[in-house]
N, C-alpha and C positions, 0 to 999 in steps of 0.2 A: 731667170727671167721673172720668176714669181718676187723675189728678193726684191727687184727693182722696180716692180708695179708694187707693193706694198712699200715702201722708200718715198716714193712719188707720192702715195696717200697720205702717206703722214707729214711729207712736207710741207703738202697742202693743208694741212689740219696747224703745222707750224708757224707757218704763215700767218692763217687764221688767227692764232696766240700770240703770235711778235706784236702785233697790232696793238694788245694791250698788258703787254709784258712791261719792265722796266727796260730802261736803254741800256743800261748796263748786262742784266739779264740776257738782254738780245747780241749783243757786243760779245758775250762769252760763249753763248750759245754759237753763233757763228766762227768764232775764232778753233771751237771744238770742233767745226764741222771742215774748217776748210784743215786742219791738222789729221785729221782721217783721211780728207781724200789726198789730201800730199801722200800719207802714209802708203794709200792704195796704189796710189799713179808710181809710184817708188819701187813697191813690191812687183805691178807688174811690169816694169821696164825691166829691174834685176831678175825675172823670172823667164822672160822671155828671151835675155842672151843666154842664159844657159842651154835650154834647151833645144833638140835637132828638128830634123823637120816637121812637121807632123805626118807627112806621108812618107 
C-alpha cells in the first residue's frame, strides 16, 4: 500500500514535468510506463492460475 501511495506522488510530480518535458521525452516516458504495467498485469494473471486457494 505504502508502494502505491508513493507511485501516485510521484506521478503527480510526473505530470507536473510532462508539462515542460520534450514531446518526445514524454512519448518514451509513457511508452516505459504502460510496458511495466503490461509486465505487472501479466505476472499477476500467470501468478494467480497457479496458485490454490488461499484458504
Amino acid at each position: 500500500m505504502l508502494f502505491l501511495v508513493a507511485t501516485l506522488l510521484l506521478f503527480g510530480v510526473a505530470l507536473g514535468t510532462v508539462v515542460h518535458a520534450p514531446l518526445s521525452f514524454s512519448l518514451v516516458a509513457g511508452a516505459v510506463i504502460a510496458v511495466w504495467l503490461g509486465v505487472f498485469a501479466l505476472r499477476e494473471r500467470h501468478g494467480r492460475g497457479h496458485r490454490g486457494p488461499a484458504h
